[in-house]
C-alpha positions as CSV (number, residue, x, y, z in Angstrom):
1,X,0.9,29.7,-13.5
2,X,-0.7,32.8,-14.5
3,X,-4.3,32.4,-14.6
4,X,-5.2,29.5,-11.3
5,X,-8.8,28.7,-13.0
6,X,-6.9,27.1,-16.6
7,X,-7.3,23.9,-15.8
8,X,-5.5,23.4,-19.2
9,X,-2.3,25.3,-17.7
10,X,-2.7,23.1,-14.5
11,X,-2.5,19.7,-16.8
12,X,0.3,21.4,-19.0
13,X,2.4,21.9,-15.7
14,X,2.3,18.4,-14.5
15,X,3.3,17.2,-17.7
16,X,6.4,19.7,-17.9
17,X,7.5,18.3,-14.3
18,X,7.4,14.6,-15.9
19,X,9.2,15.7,-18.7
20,X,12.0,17.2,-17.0
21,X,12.2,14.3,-15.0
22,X,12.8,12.4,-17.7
23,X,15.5,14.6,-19.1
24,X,17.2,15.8,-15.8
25,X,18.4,12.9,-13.0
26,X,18.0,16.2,-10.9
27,X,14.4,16.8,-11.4
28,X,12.1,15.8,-8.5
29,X,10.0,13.6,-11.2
30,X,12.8,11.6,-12.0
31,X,12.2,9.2,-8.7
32,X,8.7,8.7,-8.2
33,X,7.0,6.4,-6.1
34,X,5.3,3.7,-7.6
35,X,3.0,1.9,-6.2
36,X,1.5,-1.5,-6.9
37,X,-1.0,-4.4,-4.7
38,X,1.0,-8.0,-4.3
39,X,-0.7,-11.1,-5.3
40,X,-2.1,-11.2,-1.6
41,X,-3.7,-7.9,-1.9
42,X,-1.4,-5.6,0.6
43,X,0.2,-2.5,-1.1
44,X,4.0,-2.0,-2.1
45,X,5.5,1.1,-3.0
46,X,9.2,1.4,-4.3
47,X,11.0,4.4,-6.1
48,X,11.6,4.2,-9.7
49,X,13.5,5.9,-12.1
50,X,11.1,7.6,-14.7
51,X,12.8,6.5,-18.4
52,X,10.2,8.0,-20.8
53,X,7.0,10.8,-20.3
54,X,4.5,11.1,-23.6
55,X,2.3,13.2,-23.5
56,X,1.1,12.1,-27.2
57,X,1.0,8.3,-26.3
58,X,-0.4,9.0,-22.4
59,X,2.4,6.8,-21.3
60,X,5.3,6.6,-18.6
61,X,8.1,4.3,-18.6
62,X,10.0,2.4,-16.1
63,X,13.1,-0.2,-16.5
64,X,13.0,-3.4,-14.0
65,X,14.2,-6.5,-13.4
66,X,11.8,-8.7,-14.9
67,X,12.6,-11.3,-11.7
68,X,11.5,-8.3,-9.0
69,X,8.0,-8.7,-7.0
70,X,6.8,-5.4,-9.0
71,X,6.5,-7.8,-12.6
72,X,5.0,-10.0,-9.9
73,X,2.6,-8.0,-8.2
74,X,1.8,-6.5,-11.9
75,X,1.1,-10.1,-13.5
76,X,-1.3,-10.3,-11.0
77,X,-3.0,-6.9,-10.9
78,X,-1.6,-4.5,-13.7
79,X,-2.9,-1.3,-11.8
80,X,-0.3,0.6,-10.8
81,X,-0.4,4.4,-9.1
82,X,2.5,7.0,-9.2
83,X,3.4,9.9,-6.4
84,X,5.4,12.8,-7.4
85,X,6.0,15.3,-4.8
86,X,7.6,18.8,-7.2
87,X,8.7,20.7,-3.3
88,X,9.3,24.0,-4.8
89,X,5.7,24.1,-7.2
90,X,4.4,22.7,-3.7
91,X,2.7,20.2,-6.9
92,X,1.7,16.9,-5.5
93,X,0.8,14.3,-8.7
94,X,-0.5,11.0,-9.1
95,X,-1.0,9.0,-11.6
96,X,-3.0,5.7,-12.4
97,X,-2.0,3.4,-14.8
98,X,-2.6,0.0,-16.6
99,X,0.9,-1.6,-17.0
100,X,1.9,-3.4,-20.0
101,X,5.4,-5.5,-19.3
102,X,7.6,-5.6,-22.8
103,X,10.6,-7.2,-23.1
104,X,13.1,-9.5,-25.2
105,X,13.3,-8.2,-28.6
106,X,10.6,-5.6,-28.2
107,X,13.0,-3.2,-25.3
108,X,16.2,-3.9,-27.7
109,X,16.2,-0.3,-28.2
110,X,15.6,1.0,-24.5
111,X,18.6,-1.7,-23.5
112,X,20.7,-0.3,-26.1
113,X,20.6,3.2,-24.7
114,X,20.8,1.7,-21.0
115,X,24.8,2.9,-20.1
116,X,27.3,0.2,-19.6
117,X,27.3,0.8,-15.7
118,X,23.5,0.7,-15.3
119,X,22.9,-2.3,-16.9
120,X,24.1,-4.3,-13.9
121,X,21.0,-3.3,-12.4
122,X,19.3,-6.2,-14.8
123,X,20.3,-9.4,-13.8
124,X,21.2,-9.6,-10.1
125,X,22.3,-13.7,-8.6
126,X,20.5,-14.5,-6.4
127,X,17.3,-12.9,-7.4
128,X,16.2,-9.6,-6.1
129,X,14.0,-10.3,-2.8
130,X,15.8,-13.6,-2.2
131,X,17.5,-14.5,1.6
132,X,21.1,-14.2,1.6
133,X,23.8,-15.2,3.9
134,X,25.6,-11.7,4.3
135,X,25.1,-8.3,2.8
136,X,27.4,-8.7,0.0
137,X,26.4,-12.6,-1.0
138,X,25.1,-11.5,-4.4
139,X,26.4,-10.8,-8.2
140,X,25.4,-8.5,-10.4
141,X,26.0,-9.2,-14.1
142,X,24.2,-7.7,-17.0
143,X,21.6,-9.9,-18.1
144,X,20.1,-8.5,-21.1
145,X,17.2,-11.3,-21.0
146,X,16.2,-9.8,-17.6
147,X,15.5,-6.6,-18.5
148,X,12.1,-4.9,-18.7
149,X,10.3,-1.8,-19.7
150,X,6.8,-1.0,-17.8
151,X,5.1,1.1,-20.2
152,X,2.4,2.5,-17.8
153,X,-0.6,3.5,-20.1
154,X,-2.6,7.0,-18.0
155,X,-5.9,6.5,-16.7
156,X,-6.4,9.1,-14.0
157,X,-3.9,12.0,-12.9
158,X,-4.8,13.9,-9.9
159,X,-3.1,17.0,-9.3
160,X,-3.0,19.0,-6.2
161,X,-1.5,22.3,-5.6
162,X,-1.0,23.6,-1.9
163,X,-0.2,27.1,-2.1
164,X,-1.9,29.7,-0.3
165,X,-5.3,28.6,-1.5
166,X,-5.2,25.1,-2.4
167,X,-6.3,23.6,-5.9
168,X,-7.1,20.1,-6.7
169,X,-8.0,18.7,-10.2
170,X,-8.9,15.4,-12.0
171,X,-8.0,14.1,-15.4
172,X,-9.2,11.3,-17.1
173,X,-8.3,9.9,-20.1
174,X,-11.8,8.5,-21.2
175,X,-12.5,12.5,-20.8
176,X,-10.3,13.6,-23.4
177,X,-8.5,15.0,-20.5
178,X,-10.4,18.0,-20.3
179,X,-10.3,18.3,-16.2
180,X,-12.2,19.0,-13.4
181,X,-12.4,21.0,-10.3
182,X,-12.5,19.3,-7.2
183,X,-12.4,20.4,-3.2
184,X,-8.7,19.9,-2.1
């Protein structure tokens, strides 16, 4: 970044990082954290793969299992947070979110581009979470009615740079995402 006081160029990084992450399985943004509270209030974080970053639409997107305790934990609380750690930017990000869970008809495009191999990821017997009597006691077929697409809708992204002289800046969407300043 050429000029550290743009807070403009700051914002415009971030959202290069999550777009590459979108388009490269390499890209540190790819696997974020995300992090969500269960129905019994206690926090659960889990890596995701990042599907979709728009800037336009202020939205991220995820594909779950609509049987996993993140649709459960989000029915209950749809206030999700993401953690992106970029090592060589030395760019921390998070994100906060309101989570909207689409699926059936609705995510017949998304399953459509999901490859042949990943779609096994969508449908595991027994469900995901659930006891079972060895390591391998499970199936995983493709179940097309079990598939989901969190589209996260950006609230707050908190960015934090630790260079030499830290930097630390909020954006909010009911600000326009203008930005500010704040002590790192």
């Amino acid at each position: 970044m050429s000029d550290p006081n743009d807070l403009q160029a700051f914002l415009d990084e971030a959202w290069q990082h999550l777009s590459r992450g979108v388009a490269d399985s390499r890209a540190p943004a790819r696997y974020p954290t995300f992090a969500t509270v269960s129905p019994d209030g206690k926090p659960e974080a889990r890596t995701v793969a990042l599907r979709a970053a728009s800037r336009s639409a202020n939205v991220l997107e995820v594909h779950t299992d609509i049987a996993t305790a993140k649709v459960t934990a989000l029915n209950h609380n749809p206030h999700v947070e993401f953690h992106i750690w970029i090592p060589r930017a030395n760019l921390q990000i998070r994100v906060a979110a309101t989570v909207e869970i689409v699926t059936g008809p609705n995510v017949a495009g998304q399953w459509a581009r999901v490859p042949a191999a990943s779609r096994v990821s969508y449908g595991t017997r027994p469900e995901p979470g659930t006891p079972i009597s060895d390591v391998f006691a499970y199936e995983k077929p493709a179940d097309q009615d079990r598939f989901a697409v969190l589209r996260c809708h950006l609230k707050k992204i908190d960015l934090v740079h630790l260079g030499a002289r830290h930097r630390r800046a909020s954006f909010i969407s009911e600000n326009a995402w203008t930005g500010l300043w704040l002590a790192p």
